[in-house]
N, C-alpha and C positions, 0 to 999 in steps of 0.2 A: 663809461656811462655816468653822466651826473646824477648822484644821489640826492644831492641837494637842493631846494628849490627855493625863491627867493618868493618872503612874503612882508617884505618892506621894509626900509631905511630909518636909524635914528641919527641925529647930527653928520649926516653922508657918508654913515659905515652904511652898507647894507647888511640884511638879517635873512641868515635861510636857515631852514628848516629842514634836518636830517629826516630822509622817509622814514627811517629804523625809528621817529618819534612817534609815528602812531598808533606805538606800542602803550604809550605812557596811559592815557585816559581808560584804555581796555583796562590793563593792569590795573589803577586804581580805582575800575567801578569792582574789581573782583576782589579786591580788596577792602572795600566800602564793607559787604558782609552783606547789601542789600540787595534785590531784584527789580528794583522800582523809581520813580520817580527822583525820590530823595537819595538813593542810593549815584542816579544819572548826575544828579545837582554836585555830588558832594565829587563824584571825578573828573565833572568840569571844571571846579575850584580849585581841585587841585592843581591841577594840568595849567592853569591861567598864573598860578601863585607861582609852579615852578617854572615855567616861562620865563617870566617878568624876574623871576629870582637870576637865574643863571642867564637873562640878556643884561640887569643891571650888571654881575659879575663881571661879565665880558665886556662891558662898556666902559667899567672902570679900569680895565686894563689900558685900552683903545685910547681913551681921550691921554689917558694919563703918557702911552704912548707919544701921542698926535705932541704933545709939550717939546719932548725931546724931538720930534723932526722923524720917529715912525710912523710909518704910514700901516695902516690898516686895511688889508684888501677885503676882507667880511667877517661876518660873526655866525658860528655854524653849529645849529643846537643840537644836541646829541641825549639821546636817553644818559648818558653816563655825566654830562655836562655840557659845555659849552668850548668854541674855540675860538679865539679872536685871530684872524690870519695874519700875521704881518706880511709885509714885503722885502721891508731891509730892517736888518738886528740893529740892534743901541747898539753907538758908539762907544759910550763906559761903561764899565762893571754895574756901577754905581744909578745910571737909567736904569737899568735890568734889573736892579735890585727895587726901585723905586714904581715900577712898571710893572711886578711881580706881587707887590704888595698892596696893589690898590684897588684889584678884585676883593681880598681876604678881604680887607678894610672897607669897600662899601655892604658887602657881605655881614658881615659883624653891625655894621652903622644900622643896616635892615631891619635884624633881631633885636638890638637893642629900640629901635623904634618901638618896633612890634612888643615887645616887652612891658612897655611905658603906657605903649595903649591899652593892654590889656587889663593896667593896674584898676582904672575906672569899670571898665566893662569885667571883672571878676563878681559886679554883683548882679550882672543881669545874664541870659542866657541868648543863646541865638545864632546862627549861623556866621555874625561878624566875631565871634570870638575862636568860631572854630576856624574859619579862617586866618585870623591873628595866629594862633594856634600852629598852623601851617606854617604860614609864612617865617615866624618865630623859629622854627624846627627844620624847617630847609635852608636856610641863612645860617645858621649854627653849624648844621654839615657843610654848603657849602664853604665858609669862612674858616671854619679850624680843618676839615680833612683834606683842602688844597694846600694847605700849609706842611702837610707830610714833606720833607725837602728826599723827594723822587721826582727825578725829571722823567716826563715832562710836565708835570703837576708846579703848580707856583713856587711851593717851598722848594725843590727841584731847581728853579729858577733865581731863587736869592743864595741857595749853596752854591750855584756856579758864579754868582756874581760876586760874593763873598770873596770866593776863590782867586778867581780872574782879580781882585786885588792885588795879588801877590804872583802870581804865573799866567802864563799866555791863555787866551780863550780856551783853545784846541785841547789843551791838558786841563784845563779845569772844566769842561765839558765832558772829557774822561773819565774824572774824578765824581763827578754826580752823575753818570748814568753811571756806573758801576754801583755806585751805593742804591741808584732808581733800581738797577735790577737785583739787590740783593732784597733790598726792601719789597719788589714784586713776587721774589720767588716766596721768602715768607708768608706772606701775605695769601699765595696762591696755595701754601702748603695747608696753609689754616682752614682757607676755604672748602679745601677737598677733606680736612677732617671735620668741620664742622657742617656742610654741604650748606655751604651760601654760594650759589649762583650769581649772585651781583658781585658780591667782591671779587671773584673767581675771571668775573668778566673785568673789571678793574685792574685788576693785579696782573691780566694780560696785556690790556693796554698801557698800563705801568711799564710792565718789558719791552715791550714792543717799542713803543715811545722812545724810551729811551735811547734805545740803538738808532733811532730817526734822526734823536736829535747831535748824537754822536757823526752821522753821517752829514747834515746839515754844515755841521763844523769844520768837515773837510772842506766843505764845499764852498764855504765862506773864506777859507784859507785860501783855496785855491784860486778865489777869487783876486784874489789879496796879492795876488805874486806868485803862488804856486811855489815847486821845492819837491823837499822831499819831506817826508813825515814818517819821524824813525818807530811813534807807538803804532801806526798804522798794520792792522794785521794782516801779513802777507798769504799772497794768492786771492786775497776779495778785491771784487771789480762794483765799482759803485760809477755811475754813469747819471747826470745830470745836464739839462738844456737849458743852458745863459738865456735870461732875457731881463731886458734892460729896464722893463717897469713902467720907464717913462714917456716910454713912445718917442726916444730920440734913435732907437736901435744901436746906439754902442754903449758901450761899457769906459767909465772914467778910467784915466791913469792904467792901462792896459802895462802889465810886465812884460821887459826887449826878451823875455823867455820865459818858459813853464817846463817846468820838468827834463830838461836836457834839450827839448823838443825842436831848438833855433829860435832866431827873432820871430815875435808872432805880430798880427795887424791887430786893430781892434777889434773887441769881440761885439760880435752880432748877436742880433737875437736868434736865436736858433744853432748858436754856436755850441755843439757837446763839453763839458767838464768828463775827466774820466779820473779817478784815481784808482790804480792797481797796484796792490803793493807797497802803497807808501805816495807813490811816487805822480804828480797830479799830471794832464798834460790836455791844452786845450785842440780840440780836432774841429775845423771850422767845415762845419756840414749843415745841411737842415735837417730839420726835422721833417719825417716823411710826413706827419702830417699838415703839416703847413701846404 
């Protein structure tokens, strides 16, 4: 079931809209403190300022993407943030680093806006300051706490590229989720002693994430030539469906073998990835729902 719904395009990313968003304006009219009119105004504002906040974020990933030759399949807003989808990973460390940094960066560039206008408008009162106000203070969050390096959070994303300097992808994608999930579990211990609910809810998808993007990385491997993969933790079966993207249905430069498994043909769309064990191997099937 699609959660997501499309409610329109910037620069030919599309933009949808997570249902679990129509939580946000609820929340901050109960938060407003008010029962009335002004109370309605001030949870529209917000809901419009944090929009517009977390689709710039995600846009400055996107285009900065689109530079290096990533492609962006959409941008999908989440009470928790936002997600710019790619299709295929940056070829260097060093994109991903660059790629990773240009959400925080226009995120910050917002605030500081928002900042600067405010310096005029400190002497008059009015709903454009409380919104500055806003905007100012969601830009802040978002900009410095995506920089936390837990993947799948940005900072998350320049630790592994930092990495990936010096060691293969596969291990430096290891090496920042493990730190993403030490830093979630923290973060989740606090919450349960402090009873914040949002963090709690963060600090899950922190975990969780991170193991995603660990799997992704086989998955990229295996793309890659397949093998065997010695940190791979044996008896887990992680199963993935090739698809090409581009609408040509094969896959470039196809490896004469994956995993022990013989010469193989090129891969389809609808072609299975499986790794078990370590060990990747491509099984040319469809998908039943195709």
């Amino acid at each position: 079931m699609n959660l997501a719904f499309k409610i329109g395009s910037l620069f030919g990313i599309p933009i949808r809209l997570h249902i679990t968003m129509a939580i946000v304006p609820f929340l901050a009219f109960w938060f407003s403190g008010r029962s009335d009119l002004v109370g309605f105004a001030i949870a529209l504002g917000f809901t419009v300022v944090l929009f517009g906040s977390v689709v710039a974020h995600e846009l400055g990933h996107a285009l900065t993407a689109r530079r290096f030759g990533v492609h962006t399949a959409d941008i999908v807003l989440m009470p928790i943030g936002g997600v710019a989808r790619i299709v295929n990973l940056p070829k260097r460390p060093g994109h991903e680093i660059a790629i990773a940094l240009a959400g925080p960066i226009v995120s910050i560039a917002l605030a500081v806006t928002a900042f600067l206008l405010l310096i005029p408008s400190m002497l008059i009162s009015g709903y454009a300051v409380t919104a500055l106000n806003t905007l100012l203070y969601i830009n802040i969050v978002l900009g410095l706490f995506n920089l936390v390096p837990a993947l799948p959070m940005d900072g998350g994303r320049v630790l592994r590229g930092l990495l990936a300097l010096k060691r293969d992808y596969l291990s430096a994608t290891r090496i920042a989720a493990r730190i993403g999930r030490a830093i979630a579990i923290a973060g989740l211990v606090y919450a349960i002693y402090s009873s914040d609910v949002m963090l709690g809810v963060i600090a899950a998808f922190v975990f969780f994430g991170a193991g995603t993007e660990e799997r992704i990385a086989w998955m990229r491997e295996a793309a890659r030539g397949g093998g065997v993969y010695p940190g791979a933790p044996p008896g887990r079966v992680y199963t993935f469906r090739w698809t090409s993207r581009d609408g040509s249905g094969t896959a470039p430069a196809p490896p004469p073998s994956v995993g022990g498994a013989g010469p193989q043909g090129p891969r389809r769309d609808g072609d299975v990835i499986v790794i078990q064990g370590g060990k990747a191997e491509v099984i040319s099937r469809k998908d039943p729902e195709d």
